[in-house]
C-alpha positions as CSV (number, residue, x, y, z in Angstrom):
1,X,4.9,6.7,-27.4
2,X,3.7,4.6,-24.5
3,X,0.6,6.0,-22.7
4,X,0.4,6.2,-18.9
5,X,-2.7,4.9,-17.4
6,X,-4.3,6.7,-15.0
7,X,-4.2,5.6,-11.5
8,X,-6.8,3.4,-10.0
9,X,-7.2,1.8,-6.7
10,X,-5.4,-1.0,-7.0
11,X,-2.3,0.9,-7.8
12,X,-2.9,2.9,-5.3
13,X,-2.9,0.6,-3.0
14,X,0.0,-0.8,-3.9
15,X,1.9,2.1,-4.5
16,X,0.7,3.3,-1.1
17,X,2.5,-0.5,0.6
18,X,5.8,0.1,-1.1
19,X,6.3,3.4,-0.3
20,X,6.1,2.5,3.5
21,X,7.4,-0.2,2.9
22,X,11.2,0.9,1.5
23,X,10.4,4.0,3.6
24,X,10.7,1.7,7.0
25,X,13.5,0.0,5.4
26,X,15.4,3.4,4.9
27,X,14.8,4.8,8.3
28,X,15.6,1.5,10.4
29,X,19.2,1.1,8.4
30,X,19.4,5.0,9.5
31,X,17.9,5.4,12.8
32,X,16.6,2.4,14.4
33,X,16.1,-1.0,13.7
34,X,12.5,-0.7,15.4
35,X,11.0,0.7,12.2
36,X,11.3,-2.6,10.6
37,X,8.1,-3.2,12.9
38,X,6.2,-1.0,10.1
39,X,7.3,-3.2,7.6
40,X,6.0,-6.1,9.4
41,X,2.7,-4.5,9.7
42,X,2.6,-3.5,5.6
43,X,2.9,-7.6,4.9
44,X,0.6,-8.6,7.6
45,X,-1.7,-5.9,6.0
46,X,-1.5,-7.3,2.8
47,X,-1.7,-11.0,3.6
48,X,-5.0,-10.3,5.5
49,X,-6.2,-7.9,2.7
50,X,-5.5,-11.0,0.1
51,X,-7.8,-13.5,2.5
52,X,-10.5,-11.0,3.3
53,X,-10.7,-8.8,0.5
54,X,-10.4,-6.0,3.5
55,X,-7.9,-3.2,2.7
56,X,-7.7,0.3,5.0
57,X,-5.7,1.7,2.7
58,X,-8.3,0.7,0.1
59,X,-10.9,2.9,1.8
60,X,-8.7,5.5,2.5
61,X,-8.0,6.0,-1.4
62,X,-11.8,5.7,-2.1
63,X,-12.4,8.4,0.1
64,X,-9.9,10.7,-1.6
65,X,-11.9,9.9,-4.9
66,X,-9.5,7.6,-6.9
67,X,-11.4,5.4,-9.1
68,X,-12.1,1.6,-8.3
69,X,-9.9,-1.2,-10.0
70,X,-10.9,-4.5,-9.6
71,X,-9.5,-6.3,-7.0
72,X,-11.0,-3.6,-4.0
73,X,-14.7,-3.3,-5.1
């Protein structure tokens, strides 16, 4: 059998993006087409956290104690 490994930051942190992410999707095909504004602000998060290095979400997850990866030390 295949072992799961354990979460880490970097997961997280994408994990964390793609779950806003399709949840925007889902509620702007249902409610309003203004929640794809959230999804515009998950890629402009990510393309700045890919230059800088800088992630909120990053911190966030640090805080709640999930271990480091390597791309968010």
């Amino acid at each position: 059998m295949r072992r799961v490994k354990s979460p880490n930051l970097d997961r997280g942190v994408l994990l964390v993006a793609g779950v806003v992410t399709l949840s925007s999707v889902v509620l702007a095909t249902f409610l309003s087409p203004w929640w794809l504004l959230l999804t515009t602000v998950v890629g402009l998060n990510l393309l700045q956290a890919s230059i800088t290095g800088f992630c909120p979400a990053a911190l966030v997850l640090k805080r709640l104690g999930v271990r480091p990866g390597v791309a968010f030390e």
